[in-house]
PARODO-566236 format. One line per 3 residues: their letters; for each residue x, y, z of N, C-alpha, C. Coordinates in steps of 0.1 Angstrom, whole numbers. Layout:
N
a> X:Y:Z:X:Y:Z:X:Y:Z ~ ...
This chain:
332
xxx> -18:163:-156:-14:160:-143:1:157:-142 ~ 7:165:-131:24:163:-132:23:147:-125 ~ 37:141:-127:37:125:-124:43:131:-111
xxx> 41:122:-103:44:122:-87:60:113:-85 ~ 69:123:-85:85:119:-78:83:112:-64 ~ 85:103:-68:86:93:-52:100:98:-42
xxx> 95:101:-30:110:101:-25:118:91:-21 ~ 131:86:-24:136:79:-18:148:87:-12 ~ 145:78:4:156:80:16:166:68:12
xxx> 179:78:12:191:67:7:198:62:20 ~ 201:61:26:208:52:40:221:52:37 ~ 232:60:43:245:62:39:257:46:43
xxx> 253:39:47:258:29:50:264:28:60 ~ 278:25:59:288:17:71:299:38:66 ~ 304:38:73:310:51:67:321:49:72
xxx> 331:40:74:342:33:65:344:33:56 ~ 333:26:48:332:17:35:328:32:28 ~ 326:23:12:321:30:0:309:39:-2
xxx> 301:34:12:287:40:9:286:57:7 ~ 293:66:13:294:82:12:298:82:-1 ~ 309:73:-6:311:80:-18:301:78:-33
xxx> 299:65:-33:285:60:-38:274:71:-35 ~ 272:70:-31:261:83:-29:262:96:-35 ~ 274:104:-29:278:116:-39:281:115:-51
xxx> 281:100:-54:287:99:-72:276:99:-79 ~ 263:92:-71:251:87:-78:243:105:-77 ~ 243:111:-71:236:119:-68:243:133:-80
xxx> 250:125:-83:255:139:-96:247:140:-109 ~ 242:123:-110:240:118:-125:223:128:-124 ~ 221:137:-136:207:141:-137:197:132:-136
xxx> 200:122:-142:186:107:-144:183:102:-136 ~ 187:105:-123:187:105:-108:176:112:-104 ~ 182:124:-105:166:136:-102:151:136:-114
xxx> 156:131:-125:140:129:-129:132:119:-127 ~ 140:107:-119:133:96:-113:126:95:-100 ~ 133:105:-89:130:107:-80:135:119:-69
xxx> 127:115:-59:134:131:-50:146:122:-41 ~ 156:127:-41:166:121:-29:167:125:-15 ~ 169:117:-5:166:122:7:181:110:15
xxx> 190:119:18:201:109:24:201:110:45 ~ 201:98:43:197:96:61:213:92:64 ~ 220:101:72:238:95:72:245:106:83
xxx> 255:110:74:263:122:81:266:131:75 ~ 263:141:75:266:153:65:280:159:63 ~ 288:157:76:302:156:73:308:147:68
xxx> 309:135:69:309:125:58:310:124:43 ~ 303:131:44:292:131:27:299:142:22 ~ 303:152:29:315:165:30:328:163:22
xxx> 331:152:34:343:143:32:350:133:16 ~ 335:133:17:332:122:1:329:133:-8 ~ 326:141:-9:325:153:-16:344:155:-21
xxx> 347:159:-13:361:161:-15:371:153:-22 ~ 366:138:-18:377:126:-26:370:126:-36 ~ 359:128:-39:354:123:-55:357:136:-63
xxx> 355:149:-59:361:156:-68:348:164:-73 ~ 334:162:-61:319:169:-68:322:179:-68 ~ 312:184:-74:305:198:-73:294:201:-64
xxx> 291:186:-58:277:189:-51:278:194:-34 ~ 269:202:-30:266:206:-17:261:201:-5 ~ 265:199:5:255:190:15:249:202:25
xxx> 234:199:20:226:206:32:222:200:45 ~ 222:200:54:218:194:69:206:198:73 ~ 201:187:76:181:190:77:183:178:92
xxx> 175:185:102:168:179:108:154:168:107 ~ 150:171:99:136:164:93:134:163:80 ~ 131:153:75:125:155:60:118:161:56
xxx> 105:171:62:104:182:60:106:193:55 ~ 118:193:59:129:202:55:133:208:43 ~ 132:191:37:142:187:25:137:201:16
xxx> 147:203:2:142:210:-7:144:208:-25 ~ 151:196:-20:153:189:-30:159:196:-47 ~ 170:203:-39:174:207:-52:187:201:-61
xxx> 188:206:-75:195:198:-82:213:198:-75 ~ 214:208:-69:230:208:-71:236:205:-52 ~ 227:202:-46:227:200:-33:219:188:-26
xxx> 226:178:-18:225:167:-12:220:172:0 ~ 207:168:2:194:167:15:198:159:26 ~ 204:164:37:212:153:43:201:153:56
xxx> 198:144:66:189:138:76:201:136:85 ~ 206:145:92:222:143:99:218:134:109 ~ 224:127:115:225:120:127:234:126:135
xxx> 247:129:131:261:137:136:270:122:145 ~ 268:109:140:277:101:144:287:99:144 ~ 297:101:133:302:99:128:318:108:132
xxx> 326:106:141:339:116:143:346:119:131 ~ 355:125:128:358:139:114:365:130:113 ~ 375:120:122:391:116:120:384:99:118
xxx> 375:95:114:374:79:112:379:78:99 ~ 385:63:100:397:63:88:387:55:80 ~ 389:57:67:380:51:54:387:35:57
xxx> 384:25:50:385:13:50:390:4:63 ~ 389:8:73:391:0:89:379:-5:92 ~ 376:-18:96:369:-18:107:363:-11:121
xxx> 350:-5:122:347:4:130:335:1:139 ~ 336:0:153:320:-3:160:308:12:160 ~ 322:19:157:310:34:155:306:35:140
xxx> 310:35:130:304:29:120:294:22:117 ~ 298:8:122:288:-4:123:274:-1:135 ~ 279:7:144:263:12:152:256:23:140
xxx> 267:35:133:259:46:129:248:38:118 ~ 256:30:107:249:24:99:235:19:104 ~ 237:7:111:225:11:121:212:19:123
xxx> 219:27:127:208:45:133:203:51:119 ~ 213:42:110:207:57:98:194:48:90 ~ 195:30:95:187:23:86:172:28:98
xxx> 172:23:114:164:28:119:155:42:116 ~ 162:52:115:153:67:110:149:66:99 ~ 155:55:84:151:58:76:132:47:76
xxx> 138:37:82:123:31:90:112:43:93 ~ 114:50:103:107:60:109:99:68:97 ~ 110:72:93:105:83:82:95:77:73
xxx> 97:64:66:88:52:63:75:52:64 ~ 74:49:78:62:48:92:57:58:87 ~ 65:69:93:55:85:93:48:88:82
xxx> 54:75:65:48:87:52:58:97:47 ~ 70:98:53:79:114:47:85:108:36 ~ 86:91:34:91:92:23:88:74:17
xxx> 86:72:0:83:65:-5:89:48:-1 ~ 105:54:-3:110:41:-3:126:42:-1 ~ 133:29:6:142:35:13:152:26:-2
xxx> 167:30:-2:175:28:-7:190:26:-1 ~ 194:16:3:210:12:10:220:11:7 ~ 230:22:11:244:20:6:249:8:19
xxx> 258:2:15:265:-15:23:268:-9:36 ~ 268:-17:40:271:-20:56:277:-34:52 ~ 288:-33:65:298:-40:74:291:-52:82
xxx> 288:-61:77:280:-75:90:289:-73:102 ~ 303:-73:100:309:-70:111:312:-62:120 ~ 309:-51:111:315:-36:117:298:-41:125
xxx> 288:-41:122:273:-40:127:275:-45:142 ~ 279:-57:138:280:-70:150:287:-63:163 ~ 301:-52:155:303:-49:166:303:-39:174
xxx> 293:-33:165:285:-20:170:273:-25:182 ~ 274:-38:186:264:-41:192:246:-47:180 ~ 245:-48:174:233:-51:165:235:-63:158
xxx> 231:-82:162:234:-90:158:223:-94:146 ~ 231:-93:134:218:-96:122:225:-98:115 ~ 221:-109:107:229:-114:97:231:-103:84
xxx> 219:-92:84:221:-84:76:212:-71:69 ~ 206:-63:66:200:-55:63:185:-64:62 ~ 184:-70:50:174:-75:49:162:-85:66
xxx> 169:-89:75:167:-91:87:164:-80:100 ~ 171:-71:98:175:-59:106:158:-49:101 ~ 159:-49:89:144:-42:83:134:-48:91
xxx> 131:-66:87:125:-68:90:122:-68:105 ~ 126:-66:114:130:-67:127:125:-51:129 ~ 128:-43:127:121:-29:126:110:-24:121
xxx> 107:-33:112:93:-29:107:79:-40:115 ~ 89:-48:122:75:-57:130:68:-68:120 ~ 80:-69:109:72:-79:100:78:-94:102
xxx> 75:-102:100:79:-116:106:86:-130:94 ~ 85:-120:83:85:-128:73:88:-117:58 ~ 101:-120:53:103:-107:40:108:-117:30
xxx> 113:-115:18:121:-121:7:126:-113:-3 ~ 138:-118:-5:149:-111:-11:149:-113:-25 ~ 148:-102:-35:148:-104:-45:159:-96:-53
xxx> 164:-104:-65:179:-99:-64:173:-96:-82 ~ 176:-83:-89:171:-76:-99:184:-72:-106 ~ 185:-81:-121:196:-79:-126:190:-72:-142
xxx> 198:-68:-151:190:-63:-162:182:-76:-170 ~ 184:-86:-171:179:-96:-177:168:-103:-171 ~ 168:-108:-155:166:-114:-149:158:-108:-132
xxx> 149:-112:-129:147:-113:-114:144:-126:-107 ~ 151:-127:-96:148:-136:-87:147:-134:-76 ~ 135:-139:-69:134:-137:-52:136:-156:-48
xxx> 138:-154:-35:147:-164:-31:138:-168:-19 ~ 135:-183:-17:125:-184:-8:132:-190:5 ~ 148:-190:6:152:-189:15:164:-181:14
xxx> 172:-174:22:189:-169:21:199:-175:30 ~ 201:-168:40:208:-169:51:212:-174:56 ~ 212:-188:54:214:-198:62:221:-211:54
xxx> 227:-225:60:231:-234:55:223:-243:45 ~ 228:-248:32:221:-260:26:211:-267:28 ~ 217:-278:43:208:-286:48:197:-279:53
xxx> 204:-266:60:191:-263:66:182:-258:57 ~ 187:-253:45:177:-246:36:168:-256:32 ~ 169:-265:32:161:-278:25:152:-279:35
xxx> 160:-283:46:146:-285:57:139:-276:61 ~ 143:-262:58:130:-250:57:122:-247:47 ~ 124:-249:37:113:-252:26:104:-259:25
xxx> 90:-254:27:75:-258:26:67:-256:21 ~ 57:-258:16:45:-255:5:41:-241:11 ~ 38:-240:25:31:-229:26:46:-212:24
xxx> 58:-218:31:70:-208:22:68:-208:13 ~ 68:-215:4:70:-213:-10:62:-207:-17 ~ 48:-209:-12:38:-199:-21:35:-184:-9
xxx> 39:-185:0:41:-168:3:48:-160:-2 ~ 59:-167:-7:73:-161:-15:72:-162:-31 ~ 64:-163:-37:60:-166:-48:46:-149:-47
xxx> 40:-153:-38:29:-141:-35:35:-130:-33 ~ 43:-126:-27:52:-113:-23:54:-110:-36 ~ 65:-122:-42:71:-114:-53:60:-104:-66
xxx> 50:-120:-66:38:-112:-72:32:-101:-74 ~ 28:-97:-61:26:-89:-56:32:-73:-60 ~ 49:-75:-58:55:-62:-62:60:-61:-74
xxx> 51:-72:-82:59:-72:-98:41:-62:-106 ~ 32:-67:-98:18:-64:-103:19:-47:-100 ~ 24:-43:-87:24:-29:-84:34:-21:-95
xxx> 46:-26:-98:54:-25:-111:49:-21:-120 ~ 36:-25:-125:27:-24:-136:32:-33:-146 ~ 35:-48:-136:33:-62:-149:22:-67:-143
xxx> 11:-62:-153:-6:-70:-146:-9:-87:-144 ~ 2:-94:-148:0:-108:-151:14:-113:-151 ~ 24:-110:-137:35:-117:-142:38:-136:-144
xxx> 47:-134:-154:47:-152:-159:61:-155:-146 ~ 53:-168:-136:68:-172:-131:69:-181:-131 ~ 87:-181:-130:90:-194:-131:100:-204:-117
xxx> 93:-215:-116:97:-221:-97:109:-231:-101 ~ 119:-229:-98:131:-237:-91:128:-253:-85 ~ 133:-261:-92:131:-272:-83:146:-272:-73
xxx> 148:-279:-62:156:-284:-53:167:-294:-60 ~ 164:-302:-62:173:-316:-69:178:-311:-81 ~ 187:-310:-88:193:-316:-101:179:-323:-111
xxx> 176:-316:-126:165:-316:-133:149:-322:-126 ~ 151:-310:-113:141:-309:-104:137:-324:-99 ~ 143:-331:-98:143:-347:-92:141:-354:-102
xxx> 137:-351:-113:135:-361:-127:127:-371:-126 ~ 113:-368:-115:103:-384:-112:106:-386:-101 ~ 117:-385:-92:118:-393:-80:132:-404:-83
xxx> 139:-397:-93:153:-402:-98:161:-399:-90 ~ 162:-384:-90:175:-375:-76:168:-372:-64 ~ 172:-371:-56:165:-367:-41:160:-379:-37
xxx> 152:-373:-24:136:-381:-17:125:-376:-20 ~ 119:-366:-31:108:-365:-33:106:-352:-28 ~ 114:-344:-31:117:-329:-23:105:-323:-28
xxx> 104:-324:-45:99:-311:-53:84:-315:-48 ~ 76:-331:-50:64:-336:-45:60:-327:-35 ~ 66:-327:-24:64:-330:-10:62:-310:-11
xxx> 77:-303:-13:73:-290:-8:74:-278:-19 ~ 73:-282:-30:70:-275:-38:59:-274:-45 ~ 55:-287:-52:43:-286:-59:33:-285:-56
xxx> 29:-282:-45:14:-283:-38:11:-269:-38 ~ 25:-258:-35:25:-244:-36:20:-238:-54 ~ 29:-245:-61:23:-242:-73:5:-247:-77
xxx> 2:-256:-75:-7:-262:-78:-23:-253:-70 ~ -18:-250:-56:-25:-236:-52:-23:-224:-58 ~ -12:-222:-63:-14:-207:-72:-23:-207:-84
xxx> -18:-220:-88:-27:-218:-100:-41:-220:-104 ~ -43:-226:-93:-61:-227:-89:-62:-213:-84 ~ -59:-203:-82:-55:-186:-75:-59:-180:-91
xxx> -51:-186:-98:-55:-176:-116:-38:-170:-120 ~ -26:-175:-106:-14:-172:-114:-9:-176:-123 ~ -3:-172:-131:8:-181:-139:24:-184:-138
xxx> 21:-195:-131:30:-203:-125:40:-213:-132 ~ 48:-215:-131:52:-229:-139:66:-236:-132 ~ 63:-248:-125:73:-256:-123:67:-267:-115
xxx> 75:-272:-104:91:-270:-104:96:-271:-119 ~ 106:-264:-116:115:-265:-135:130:-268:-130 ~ 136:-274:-139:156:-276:-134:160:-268:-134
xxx> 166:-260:-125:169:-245:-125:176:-240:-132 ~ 189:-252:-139:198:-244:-151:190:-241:-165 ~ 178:-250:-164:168:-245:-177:165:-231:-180
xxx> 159:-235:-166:149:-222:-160:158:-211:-162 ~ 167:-206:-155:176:-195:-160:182:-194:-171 ~ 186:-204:-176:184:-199:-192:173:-195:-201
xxx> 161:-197:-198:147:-196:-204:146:-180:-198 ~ 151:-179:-187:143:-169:-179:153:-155:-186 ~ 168:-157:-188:174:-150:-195:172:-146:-209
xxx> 163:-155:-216:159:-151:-229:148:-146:-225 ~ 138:-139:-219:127:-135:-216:118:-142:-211 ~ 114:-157:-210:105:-163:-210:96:-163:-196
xxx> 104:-157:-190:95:-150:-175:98:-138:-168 ~ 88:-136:-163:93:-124:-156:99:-123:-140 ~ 97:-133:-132:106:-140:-121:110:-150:-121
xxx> 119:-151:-114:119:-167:-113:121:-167:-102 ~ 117:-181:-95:119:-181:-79:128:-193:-74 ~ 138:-192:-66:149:-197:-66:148:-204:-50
xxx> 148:-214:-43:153:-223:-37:160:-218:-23 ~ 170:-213:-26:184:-211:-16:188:-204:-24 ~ 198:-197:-15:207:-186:-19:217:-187:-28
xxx> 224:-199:-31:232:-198:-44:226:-202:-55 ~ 217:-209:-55:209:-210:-71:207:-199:-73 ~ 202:-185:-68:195:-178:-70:206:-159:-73
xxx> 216:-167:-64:226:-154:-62:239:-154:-81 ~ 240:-169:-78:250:-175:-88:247:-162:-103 ~ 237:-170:-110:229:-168:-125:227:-155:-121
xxx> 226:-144:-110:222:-130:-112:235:-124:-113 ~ 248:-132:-107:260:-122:-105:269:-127:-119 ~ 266:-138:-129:270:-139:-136:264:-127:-144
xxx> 249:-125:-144:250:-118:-159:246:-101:-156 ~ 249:-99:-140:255:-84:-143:253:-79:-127 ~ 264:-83:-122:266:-76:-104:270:-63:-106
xxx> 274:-60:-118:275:-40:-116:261:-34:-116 ~ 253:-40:-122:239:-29:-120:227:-42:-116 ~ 235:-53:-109:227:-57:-97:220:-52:-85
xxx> 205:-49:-85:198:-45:-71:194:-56:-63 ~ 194:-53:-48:186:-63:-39:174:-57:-36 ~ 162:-60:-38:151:-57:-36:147:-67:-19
xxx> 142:-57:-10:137:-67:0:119:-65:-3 ~ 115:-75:-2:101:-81:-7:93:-81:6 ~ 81:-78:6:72:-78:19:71:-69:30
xxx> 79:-57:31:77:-48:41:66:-39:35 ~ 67:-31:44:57:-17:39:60:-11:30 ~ 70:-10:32:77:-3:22:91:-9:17
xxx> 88:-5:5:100:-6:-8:117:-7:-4 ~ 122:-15:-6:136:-14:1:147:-22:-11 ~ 156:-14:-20:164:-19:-26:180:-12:-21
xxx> 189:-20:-25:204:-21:-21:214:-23:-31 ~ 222:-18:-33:237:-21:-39:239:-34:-38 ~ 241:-38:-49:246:-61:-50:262:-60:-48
xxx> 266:-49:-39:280:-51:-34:281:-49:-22 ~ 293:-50:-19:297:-47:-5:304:-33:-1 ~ 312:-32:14:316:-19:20:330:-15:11
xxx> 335:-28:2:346:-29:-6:357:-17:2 ~ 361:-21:15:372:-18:26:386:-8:17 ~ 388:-23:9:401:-17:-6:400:-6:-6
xxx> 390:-2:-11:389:9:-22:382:22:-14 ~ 375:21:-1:368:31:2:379:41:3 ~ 373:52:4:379:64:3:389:74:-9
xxx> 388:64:-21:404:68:-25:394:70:-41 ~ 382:72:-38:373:79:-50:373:71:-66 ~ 375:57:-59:375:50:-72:361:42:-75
xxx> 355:39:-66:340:32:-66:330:35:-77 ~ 328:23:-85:320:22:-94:301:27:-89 ~ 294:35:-95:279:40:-90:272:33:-94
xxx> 276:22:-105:263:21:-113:252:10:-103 ~ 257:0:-97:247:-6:-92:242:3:-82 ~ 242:16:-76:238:24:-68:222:29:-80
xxx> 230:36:-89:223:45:-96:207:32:-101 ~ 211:18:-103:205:13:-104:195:4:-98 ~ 199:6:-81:189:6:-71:182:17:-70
xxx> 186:28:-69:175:42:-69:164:40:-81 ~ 171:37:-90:164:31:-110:149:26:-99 ~ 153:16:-97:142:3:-90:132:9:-83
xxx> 138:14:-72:132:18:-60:125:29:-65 ~ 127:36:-72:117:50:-77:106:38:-85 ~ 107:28:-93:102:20:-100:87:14:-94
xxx> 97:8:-85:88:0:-73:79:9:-62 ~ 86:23:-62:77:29:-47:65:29:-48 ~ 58:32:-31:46:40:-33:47:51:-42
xx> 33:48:-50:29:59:-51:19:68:-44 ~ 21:79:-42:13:90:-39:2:101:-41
């Protein structure tokens, strides 16, 4: 029985930024095509354009539907939208940009919905260029969830050593504290579960984040954070049959977790969780979003403005969200 190529729709980004060229750079590497089928939701002139600065060899075909696609080795399957005007300058600030980006994450939703394709994959978008394209969201991972009608996702950030999903992001300290609750905590512990089991880790070992400095030490640091809204989440999992383990002091915990000793770990707020992944490798860092229908990983960089256009942009954390997301998709 041949193994089933998942497809993933890649989402061309902010098209100012780096994402066109990112794409055409990742789309050269062979190890690309034996992992999956590529399907780019963007602009085909664009991608034309990015063709040119980078110096490919590859072709862009223009498909109205995924359908269409034909997925071959020396030519880029493009889902045109046609947003995009010939004369937009690489690295500016753009509200046509920040809307296209937009439109191209929308269709890749659709396509989703309909089944035409496994799992979607994001080159960066602009929070601002977005904002002022009209579309207020703090950011891809929000914007999904907002499109897919789901009310609740989590972000999991996949480095070669390490994974962590994060049971809160977005938002301020204080406030992260006062959103943290037993019943968050073990939905976000369950998601991640969930898409580590589909992975084909039958029994992942995780490991939970306490809040305070060596997780309150007894009721030493804090008011009783980890009591109150952590442990009652673990203590249900593991009456569940998980294998769970904490709260733990988080600089332990990611050190343990960097020698192998788990296979997630679950992190608090957004800088415990961001810090220890971009230390030990933001080049072939992925953002995994957790809880939709479907599979959704991203570039652990940004639209990098500097550099767009001038064919210098590094692929690897691209090539190594496609890696994931072929990893993680439905299968078929």
């Amino acid at each position: 029985m041949s193994t089933y190529l998942p497809i993933i729709g890649i989402t061309m980004g902010d098209a100012a930024g780096v994402g066109p060229e990112v794409v055409v750079k990742s789309l050269a590497h062979e190890a690309v095509h034996a992992q999956c089928r590529p399907l780019v939701i963007g602009d085909a002139r664009r991608l034309e354009r990015a063709i040119g600065i980078t110096g490919s060899k590859l072709k862009v075909r223009r498909i109205a539907d995924a359908s269409q696609a034909r997925f071959e080795r020396d030519t880029i399957d493009c889902v045109d939208l046609e947003l995009i005007p010939a004369d937009l300058p690489f690295g500016k600030l753009s509200p046509v940009a920040g809307d296209a980006a937009y439109r191209f994450i929308a269709r890749a939703v659709e396509l989703a919905q309909a089944k035409q394709i496994d799992a979607i994959c994001t080159a960066p978008l602009n929070k601002e260029a977005l904002h002022a394209g009209g579309h207020k969201y703090p950011g891809h991972t929000e914007m999904l969830a907002h499109l897919t009608g789901v009310d609740e996702v989590s972000m999991m950030l996949v480095a070669p050593q390490l994974r962590v999903i994060h049971v809160t992001t977005h938002i301020g300290i204080i406030d992260a504290i006062r959103k943290i609750e037993p019943g968050l905590v073990q939905r976000t512990i369950e998601r991640g579960h969930a898409t580590l089991v589909k992975a084909g880790i039958a029994k992942p070992r995780i490991g939970v984040c306490g809040i305070n400095p060596h997780a309150g030490e007894n009721g030493l640091f804090g008011y009783g954070e980890e009591e109150e809204k952590i442990i009652p989440a673990v203590e249900a999992l593991q009456a569940k049959g998980f294998d769970v383990t904490g709260p733990l002091p988080a600089d332990t915990l990611f050190f343990r977790a960097g020698r192998g000793d788990f296979d997630l770990v679950v992190a608090m707020y957004h800088d415990q969780g961001h810090g220890p992944v971009k230390v030990l490798g933001l080049e072939a860092g992925v953002n995994v979003t957790v809880g939709l229908e479907v599979i959704r990983t991203s570039v652990d960089h940004g639209t990098a403005f500097d550099i767009a256009g001038k064919g210098v942009v590094d692929e690897g954390s691209m090539l190594e969200a496609l890696r994931q997301a072929a990893e993680l998709a439905t299968r078929r």
